[in-house]
PLY file of the C-alpha trace (Angstrom):
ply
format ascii 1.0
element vertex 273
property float x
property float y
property float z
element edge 272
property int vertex1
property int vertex2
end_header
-19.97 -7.40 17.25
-21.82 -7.85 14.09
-24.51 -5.37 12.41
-26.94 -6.88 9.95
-26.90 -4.35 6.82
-28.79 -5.84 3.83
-28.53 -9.50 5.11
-25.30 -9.41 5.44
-23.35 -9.75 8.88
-20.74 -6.94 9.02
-18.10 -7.31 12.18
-17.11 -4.23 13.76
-14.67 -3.96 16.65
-14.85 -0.96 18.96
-11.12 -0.06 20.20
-11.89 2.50 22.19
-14.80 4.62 23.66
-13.85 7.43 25.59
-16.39 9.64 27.28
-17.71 12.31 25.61
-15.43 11.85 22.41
-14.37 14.44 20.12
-16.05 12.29 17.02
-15.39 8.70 16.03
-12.86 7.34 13.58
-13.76 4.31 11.18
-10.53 2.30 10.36
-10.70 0.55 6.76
-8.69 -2.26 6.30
-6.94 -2.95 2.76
-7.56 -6.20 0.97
-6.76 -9.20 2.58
-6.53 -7.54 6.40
-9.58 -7.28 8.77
-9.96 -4.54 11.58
-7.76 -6.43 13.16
-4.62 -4.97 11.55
-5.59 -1.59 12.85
-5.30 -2.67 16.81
-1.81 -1.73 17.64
-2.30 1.80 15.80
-5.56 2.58 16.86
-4.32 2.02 20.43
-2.07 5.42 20.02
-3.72 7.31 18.22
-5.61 10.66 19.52
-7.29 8.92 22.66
-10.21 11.86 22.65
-11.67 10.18 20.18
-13.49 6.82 19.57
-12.18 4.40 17.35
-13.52 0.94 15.55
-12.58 -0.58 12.60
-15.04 -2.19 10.05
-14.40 -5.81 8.86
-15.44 -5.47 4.66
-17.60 -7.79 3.12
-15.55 -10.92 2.70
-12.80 -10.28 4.98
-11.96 -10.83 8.66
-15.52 -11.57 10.57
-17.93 -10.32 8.02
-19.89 -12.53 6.32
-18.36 -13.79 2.29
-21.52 -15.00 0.76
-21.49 -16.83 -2.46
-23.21 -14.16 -4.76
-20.92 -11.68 -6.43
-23.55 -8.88 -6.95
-23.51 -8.41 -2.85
-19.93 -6.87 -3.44
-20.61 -3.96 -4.96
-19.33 -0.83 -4.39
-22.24 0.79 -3.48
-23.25 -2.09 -1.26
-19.84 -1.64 0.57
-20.99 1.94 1.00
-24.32 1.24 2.56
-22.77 -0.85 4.89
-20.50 1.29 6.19
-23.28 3.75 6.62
-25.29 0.97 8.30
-23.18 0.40 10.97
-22.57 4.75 11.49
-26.30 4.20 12.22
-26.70 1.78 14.27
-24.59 3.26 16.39
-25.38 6.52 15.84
-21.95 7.83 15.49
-20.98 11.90 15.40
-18.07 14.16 13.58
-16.67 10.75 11.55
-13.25 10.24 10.82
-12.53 7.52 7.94
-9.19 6.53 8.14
-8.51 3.81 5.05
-5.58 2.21 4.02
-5.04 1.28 0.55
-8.15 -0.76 -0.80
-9.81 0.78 2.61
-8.72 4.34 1.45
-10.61 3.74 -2.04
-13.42 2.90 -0.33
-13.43 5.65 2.09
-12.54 8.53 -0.85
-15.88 6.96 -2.84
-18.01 7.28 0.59
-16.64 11.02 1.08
-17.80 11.47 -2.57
-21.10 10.53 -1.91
-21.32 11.44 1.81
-19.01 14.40 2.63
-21.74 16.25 4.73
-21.95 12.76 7.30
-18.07 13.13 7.57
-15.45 15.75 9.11
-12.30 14.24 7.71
-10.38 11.62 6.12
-6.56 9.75 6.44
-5.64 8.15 3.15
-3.10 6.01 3.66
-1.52 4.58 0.03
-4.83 4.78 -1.52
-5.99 6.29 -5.14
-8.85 7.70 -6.57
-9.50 4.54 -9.12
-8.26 4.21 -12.61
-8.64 7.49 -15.38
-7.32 6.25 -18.67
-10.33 3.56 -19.74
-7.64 1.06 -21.23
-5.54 0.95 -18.70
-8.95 0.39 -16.00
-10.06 -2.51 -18.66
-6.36 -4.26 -18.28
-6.89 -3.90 -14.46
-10.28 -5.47 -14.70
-8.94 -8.20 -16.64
-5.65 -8.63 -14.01
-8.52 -8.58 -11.13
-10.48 -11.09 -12.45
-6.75 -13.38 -13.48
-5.88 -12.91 -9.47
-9.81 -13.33 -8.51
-9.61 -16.99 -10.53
-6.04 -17.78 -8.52
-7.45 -17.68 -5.28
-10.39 -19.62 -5.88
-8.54 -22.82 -8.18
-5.53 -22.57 -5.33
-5.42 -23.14 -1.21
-5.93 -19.72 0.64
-2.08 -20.88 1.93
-0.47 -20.81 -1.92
-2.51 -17.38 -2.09
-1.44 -15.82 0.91
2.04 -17.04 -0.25
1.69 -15.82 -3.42
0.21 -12.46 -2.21
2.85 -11.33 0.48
5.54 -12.16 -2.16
4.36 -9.10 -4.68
6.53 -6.58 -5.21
4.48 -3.90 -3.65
4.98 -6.19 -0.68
8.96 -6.30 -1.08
9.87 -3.73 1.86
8.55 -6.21 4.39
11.14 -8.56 3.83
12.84 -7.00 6.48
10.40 -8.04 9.31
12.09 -10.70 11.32
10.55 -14.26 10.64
8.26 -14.53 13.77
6.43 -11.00 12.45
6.31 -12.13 8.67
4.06 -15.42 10.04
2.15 -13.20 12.48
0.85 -11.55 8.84
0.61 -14.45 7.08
-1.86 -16.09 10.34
-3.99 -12.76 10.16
-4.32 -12.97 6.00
-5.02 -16.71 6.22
-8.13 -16.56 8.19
-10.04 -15.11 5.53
-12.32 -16.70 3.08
-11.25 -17.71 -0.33
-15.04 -16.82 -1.47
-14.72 -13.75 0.18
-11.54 -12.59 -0.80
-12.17 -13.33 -4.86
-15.36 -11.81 -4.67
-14.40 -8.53 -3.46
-11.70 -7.92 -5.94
-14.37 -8.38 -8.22
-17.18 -5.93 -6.45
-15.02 -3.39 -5.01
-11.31 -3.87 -6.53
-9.43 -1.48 -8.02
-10.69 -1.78 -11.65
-13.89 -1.92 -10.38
-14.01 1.42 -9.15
-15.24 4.53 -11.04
-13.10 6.79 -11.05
-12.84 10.09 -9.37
-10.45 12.44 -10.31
-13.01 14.94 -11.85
-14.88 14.89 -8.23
-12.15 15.17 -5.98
-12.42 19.13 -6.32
-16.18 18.84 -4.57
-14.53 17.18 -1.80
-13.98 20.09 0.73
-13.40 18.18 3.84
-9.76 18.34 5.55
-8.05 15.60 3.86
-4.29 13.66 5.03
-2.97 11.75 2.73
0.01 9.11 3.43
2.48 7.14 1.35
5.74 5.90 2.27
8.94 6.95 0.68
10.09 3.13 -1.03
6.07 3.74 -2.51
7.18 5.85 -5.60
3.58 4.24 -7.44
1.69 5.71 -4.96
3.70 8.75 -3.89
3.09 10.23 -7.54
-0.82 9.18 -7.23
-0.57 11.05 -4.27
0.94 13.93 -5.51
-1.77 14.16 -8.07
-4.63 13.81 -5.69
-3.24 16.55 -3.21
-3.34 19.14 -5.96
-6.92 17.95 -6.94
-8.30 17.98 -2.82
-9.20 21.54 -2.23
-8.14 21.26 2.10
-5.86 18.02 1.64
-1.98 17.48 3.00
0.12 15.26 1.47
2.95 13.42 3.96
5.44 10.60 2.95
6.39 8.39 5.45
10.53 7.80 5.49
11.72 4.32 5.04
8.22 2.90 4.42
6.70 1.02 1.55
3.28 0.44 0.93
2.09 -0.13 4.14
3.19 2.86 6.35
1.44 1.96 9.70
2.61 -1.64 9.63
6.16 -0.56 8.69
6.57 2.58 10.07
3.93 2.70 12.88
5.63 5.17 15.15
5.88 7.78 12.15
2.27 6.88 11.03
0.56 7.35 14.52
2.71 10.77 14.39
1.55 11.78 11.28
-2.31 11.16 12.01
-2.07 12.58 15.27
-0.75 15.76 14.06
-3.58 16.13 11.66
-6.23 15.14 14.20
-4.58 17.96 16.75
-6.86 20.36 14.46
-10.15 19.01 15.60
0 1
1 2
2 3
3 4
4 5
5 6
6 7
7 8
8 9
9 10
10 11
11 12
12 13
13 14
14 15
15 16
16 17
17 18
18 19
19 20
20 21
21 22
22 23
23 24
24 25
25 26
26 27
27 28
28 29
29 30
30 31
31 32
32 33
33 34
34 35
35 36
36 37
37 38
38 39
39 40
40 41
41 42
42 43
43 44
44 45
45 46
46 47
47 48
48 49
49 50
50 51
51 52
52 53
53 54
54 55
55 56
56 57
57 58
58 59
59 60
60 61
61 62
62 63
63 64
64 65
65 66
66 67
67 68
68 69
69 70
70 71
71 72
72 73
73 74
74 75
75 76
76 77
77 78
78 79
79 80
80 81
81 82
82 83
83 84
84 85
85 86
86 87
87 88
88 89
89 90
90 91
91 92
92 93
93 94
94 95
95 96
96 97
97 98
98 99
99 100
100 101
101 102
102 103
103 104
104 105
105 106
106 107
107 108
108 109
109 110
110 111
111 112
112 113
113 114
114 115
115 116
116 117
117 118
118 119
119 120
120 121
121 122
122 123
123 124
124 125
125 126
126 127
127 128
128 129
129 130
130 131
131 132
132 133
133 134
134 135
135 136
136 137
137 138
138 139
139 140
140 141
141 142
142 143
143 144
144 145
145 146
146 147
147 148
148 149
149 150
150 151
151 152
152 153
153 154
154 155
155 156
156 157
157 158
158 159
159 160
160 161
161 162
162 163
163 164
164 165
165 166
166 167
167 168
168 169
169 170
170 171
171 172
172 173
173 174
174 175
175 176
176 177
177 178
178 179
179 180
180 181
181 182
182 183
183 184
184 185
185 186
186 187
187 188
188 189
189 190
190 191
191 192
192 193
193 194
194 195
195 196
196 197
197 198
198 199
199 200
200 201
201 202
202 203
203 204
204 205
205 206
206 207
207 208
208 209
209 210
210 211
211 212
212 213
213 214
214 215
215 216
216 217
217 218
218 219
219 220
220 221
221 222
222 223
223 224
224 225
225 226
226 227
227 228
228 229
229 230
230 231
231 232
232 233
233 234
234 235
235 236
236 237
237 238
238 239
239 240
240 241
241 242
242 243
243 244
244 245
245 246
246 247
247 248
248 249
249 250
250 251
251 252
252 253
253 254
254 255
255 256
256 257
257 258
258 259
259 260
260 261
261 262
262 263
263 264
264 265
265 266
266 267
267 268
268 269
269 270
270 271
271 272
């Protein structure tokens, strides 16, 4: 269903709704997904809880308008806490992957009272040395000019073929087009637009807060991710109540690669509630 939050329609699809749940968990898709990636997942995990996933500004069913300034970070944040609202969720879980798992780290740095936990899943905490954030700015706004001078087909194309990407080669043929269906019905607008508003270079950084964040924190990479596994190792040591778990034979994208392991993983930590 969609929620109107500053003009903007944002889709959100309930997977579950037990009664009387133990608290509700937000799935956060990373760029180029939808809350349609989390189905399959969500379906296993924990079932005393309730579970939706949020379609971001300019992905899946959410509206992509035309104006970049709608992206913004903060704008991403007050729609999230739109729809938590509306619906007048209790005892939130955010559970982001990747570009989701930025977003959701930034919301528990603003928001960690609304919030009793979060699952990173190969995210990061933005971009400390100022040079290296400027190059990434620059690379966003390179990739953000691709997609909208090219077909969303040569960007998809292009996109699954990154080297982040590389440990999905192993998915038979039938599963690699499932992905590339899901990523294709995006919007071009949408998708440039966001790397712009809420991509990685975009994001403050937030090493120096993660120390204020004192809610029970999982975070997940996958053992092929060696980028992200020493990010990850960095962040546990800055979380004051975090985990850190690396998911074996898993790249980038643990719960689509490693699902079994995944749901395992977040189950464990959600046994604690």
């Amino acid at each position: 269903m969609k929620i109107k939050s500053d003009e903007i329609n944002i889709n959100v699809e309930i997977f579950s709704s037990p009664i009387n749940p133990r608290g509700t968990i937000i799935f956060l898709h990373g760029f180029t997904g939808s809350s349609e990636d989390w189905v399959h997942p969500a379906n296993k995990i924990d079932d005393r809880f309730q579970k939706a996933g949020i379609d971001l500004i300019g992905h899946g069913e959410s509206d992509s308008p035309n104006e970049q300034f709608k992206y913004s970070l903060n704008n991403v944040i007050e729609h999230i806490t739109d729809v938590i609202e509306y619906f007048r969720w209790k005892n939130i879980f955010l559970l982001g992957y990747s570009m989701g798992g930025r977003v959701a780290l930034t919301y528990a740095n603003k928001f960690q009272h609304k919030i009793s936990g979060l699952i990173l899943e190969s995210a990061t905490a933005g971009i400390e040395d100022p040079n290296e954030r400027i190059d990434r700015i620059k690379m966003d706004k390179e990739l953000s000019d691709f997609i909208l001078f090219h077909s969303i087909e040569e960007f998809t194309d292009y996109w699954m073929d990154q080297e982040i990407f590389q440990t999905q080669k192993r998915f038979s043929n039938q599963k690699l087009t499932e992905l590339k269906k899901a990523k294709l019905k995006n919007n071009k607008t949408g998708l440039a637009n966001s790397l712009l508003g809420y991509g990685t270079g975009a994001m403050p950084p937030l090493f120096d807060r993660l120390p204020l964040i004192k809610i029970p924190t999982l975070l997940i990479t996958g053992e092929l991710d060696t980028k992200f596994i020493a990010v990850n190792k960095k962040l546990v040591k800055l979380l004051p109540d975090s985990e850190h778990i690396i998911i074996n034979n898993a790249g980038h994208n643990t719960h689509l690669e490693e699902p079994e392991k995944f749901v395992n993983a977040v189950n464990k930590f959600l046994s604690n509630f």
